[in-house]
Steps between C-alpha positions, in 0.01 A plus 500: 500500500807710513825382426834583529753518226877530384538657158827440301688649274604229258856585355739505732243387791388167382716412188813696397517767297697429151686770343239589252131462624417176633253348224591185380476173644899390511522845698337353788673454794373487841684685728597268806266454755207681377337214416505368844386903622187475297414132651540644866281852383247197397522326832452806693181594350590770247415548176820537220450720251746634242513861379721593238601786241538390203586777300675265197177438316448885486881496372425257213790235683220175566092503485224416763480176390901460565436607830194236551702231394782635789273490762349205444849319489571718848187357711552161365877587635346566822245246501777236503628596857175537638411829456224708322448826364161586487473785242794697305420850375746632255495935354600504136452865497824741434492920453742457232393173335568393097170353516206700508237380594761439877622870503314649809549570849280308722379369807685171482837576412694472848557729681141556445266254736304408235558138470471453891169705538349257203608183673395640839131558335513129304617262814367784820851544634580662787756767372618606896597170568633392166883549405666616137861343473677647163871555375478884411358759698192548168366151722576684823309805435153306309536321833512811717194689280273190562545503865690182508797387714861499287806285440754580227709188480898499391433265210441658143561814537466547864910514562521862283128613612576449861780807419228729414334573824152602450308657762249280656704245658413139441663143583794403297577105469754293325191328299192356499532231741657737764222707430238296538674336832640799659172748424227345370409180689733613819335833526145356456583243803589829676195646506228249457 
């Protein structure tokens, strides 16, 4: 079967983005409302799937294990309102990492479509009819190159990338919840 999903950047989408890396547990903050966003992507049939650079480990700042234990806290987050994300992908890559055995460019380091094009393979989504909502343009673009439809929200860093027009236009919302309202489930009622 086919299915339809929403991927999401995690810091500054879902949870907000600390000064330096989110990483450790008494960073984690849900960012208002996103919760509740995810619940309603549930009810409406799509799949939630997170997709995030994480470009620290190759930086020597926090480990893959870190970053297991900070997703698991996150979906148990979002498990309390309701709400489920069904898989997270994460890139640890980085061109200029510390760490070796991380330096490289590659296919999932956004704005590549890497991530997206593996989860569309795992769960059979249908990429057309599937949306990309990130805070910087990097989520924008991996959006773009895997044929998906894309919001960059105002939260995170949305407020300064939303100066830096990019061609390609794409829908702009305050945050997730407008996003999901406004775009995702309003545009799907549209046209189904």
């Amino acid at each position: 079967m086919i299915q339809r999903a929403v991927f999401l950047d995690r810091d500054g989408v879902i949870n907000k983005d600390p000064p330096h890396y989110a990483h450790r547990l008494d960073q984690l903050e849900i960012i208002p409302r996103s919760d509740v966003a995810i619940k309603l992507l549930r009810d409406h049939g799509y799949l939630v799937i997170v997709i995030s650079n994480q470009s620290g480990v190759a930086r020597g700042y926090y480990t893959e294990d870190q970053i297991s234990l900070f997703n698991n806290a996150l979906i148990k987050e979002i498990q309390k309102k309701g709400g489920n994300i069904d898989a997270i992908y994460y890139c640890p890559h980085h061109p200029d990492a510390v760490i070796e055995k991380y330096k490289k460019n590659c296919n999932c380091r956004k704005p590549q479509p890497g991530m997206i094009l593996q989860a569309a393979q795992e769960y059979n989504i249908d990429l057309k009819n599937s949306f990309v909502v990130g805070d910087k343009w990097s989520d924008i673009e991996a959006g773009k190159n895997a044929g998906c439809q894309t919001i960059l929200v105002l939260t995170g860093h949305g407020s300064d990338e939303v100066l830096k027009i990019k061609t390609g236009v794409c829908f702009i919302s305050s945050d997730l919840f407008d996003a999901v309202n406004k775009y995702i489930i309003g545009y799907n009622r549209s046209v189904m």
